[in-house]
N, CA, C and O of each residue as an XYZ file, in Angstrom:
292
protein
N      97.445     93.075     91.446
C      98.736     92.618     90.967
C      99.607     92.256     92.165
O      99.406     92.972     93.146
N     100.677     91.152     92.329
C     101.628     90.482     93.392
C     102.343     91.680     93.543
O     102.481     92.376     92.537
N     102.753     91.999     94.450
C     103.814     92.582     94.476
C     104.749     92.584     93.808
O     105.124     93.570     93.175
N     105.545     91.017     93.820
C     106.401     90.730     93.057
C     106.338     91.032     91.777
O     107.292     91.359     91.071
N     105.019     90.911     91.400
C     105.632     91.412     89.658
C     105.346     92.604     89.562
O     105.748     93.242     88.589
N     104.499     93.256     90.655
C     104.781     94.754     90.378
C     106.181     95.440     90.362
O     106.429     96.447     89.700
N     107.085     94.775     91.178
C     108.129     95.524     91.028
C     109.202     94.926     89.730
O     110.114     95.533     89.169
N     108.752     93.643     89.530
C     109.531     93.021     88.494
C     108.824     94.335     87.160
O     109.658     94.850     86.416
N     107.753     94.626     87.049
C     107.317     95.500     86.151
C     108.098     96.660     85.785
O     108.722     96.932     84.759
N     107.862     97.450     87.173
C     108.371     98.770     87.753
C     110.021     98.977     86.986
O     110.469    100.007     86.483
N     110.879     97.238     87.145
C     112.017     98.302     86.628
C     112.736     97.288     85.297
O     113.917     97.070     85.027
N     111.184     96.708     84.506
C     111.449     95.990     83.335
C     111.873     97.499     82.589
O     111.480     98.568     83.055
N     112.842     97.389     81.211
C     113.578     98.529     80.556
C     112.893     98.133     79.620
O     111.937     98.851     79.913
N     112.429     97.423     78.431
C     111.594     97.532     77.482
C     109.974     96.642     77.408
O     109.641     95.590     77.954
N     109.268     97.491     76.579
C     107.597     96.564     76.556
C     108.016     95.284     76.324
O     107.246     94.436     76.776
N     108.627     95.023     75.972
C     108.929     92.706     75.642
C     108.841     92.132     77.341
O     108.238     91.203     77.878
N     109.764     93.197     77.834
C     109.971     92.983     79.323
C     108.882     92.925     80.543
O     108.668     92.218     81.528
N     108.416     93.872     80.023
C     107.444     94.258     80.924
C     106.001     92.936     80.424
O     105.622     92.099     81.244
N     105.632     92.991     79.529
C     105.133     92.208     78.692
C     104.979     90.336     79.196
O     104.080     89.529     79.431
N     106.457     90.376     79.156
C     106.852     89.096     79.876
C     106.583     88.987     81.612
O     106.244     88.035     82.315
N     106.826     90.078     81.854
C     106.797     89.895     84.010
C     105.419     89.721     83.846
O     104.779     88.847     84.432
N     104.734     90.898     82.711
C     102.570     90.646     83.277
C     102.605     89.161     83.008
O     101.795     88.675     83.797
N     103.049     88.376     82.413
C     102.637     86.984     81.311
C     102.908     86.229     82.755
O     101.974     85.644     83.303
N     104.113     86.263     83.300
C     104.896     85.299     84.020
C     103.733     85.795     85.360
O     103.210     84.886     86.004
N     103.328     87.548     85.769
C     102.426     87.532     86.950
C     100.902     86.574     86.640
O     100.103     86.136     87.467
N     100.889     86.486     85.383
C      99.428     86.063     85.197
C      99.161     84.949     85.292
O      98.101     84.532     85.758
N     100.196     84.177     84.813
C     100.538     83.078     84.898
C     100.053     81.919     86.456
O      99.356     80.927     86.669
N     100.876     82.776     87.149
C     100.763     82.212     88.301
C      99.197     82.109     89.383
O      99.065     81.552     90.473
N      98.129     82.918     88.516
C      97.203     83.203     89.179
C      96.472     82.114     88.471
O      95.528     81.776     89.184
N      96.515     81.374     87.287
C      95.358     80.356     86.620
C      95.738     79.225     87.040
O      96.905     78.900     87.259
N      94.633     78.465     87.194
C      94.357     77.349     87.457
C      95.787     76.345     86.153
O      95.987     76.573     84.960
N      96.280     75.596     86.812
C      97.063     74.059     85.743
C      96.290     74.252     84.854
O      96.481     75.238     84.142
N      95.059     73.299     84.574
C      94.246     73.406     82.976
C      94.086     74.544     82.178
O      93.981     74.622     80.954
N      94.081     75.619     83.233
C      93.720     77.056     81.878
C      95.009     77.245     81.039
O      95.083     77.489     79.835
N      96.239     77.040     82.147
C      97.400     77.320     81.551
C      98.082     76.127     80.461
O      99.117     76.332     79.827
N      97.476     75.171     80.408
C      97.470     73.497     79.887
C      96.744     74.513     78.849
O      97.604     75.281     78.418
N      95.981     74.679     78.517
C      94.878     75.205     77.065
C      95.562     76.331     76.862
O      96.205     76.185     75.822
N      95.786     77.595     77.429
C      96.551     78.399     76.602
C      97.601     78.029     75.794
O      97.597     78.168     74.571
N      98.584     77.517     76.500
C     100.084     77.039     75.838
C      99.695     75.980     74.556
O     100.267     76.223     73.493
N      98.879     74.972     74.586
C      97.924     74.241     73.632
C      97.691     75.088     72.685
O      98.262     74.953     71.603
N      96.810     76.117     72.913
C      96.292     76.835     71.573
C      97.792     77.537     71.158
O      97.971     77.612     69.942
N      98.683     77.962     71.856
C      99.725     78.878     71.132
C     100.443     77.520     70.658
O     101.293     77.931     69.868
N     100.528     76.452     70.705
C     100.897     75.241     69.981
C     100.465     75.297     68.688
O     101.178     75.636     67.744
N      99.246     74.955     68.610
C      98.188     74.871     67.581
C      98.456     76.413     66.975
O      97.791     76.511     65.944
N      98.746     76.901     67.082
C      98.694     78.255     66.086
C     100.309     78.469     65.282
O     100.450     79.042     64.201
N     101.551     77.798     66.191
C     102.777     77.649     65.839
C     102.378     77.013     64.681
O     102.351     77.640     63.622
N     101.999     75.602     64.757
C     102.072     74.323     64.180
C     101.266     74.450     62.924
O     101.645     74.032     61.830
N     100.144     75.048     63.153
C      99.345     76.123     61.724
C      99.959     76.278     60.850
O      99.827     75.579     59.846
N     101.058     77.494     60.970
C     102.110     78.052     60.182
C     101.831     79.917     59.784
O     102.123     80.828     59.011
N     101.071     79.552     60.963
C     100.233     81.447     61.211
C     101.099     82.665     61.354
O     101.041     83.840     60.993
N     102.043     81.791     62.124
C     103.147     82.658     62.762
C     104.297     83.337     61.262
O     104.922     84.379     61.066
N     104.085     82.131     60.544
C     104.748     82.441     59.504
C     104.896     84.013     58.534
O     105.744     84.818     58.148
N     103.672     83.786     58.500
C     102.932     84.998     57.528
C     102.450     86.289     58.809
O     101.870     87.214     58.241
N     102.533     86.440     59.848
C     102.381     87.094     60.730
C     103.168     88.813     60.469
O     104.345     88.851     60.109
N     102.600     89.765     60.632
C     103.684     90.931     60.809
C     105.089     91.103     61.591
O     104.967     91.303     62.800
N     105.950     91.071     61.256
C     106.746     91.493     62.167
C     107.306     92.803     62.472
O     107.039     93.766     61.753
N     108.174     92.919     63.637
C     108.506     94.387     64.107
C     109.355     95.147     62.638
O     110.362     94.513     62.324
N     109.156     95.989     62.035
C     109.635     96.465     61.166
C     108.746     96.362     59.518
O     109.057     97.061     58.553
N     107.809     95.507     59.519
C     107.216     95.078     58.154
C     106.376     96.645     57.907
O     106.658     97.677     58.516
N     105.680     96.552     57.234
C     105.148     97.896     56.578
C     103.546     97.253     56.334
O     103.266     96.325     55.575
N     102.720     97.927     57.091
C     101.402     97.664     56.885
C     100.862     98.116     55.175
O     101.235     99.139     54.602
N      99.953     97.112     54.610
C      99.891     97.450     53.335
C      98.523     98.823     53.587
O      97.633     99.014     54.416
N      99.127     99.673     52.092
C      97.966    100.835     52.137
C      97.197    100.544     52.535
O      97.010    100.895     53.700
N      96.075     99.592     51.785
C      94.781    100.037     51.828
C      94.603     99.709     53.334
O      93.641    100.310     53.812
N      95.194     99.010     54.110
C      95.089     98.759     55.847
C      95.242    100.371     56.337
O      94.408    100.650     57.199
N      95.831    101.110     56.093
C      96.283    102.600     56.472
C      94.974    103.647     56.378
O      94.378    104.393     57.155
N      94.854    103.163     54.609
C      93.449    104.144     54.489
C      91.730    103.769     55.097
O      90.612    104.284     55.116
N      92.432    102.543     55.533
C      90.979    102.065     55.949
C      90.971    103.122     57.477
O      90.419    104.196     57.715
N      91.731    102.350     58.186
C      92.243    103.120     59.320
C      91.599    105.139     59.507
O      90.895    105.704     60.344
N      92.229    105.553     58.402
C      92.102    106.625     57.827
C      90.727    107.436     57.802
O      90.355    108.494     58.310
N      90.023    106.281     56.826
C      88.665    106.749     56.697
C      87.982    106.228     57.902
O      86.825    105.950     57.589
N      88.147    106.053     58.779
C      87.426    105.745     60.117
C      87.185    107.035     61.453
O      86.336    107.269     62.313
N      88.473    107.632     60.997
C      88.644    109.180     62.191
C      87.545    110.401     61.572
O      87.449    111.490     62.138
């Protein structure tokens, strides 16, 4: 890891944050085209309408997702 984003890490205050410095350290290590195809596919997945129907922070996982979970331990 750069330095730099180690310390950008070190005194990010929430996971979004921290989350974002790894994205922005990782970033900088790929090649133009890899980063050209990532941002592409997170295009293509916007434009889907994936995002739509997606969980968000607060939604409530349905049961049977819980008991599946459940019966696995």
């Amino acid at each position: 890891m750069e330095k730099i984003a180690a310390v950008t890490l070190a005194h990010a205050d929430t996971l979004a944050d921290k989350l974002d410095a790894q994205a922005a350290a990782s970033a900088k290590k790929l090649p133009p085209k890899t980063s050209a195809a990532f941002a592409q596919g997170v295009e293509a997945v916007k434009e889907a309408g994936i995002m739509k129907n997606a969980k968000k922070v607060g939604d409530r996982a349905p049961l049977i997702e819980i008991a599946r979970i459940f019966s696995m331990i």
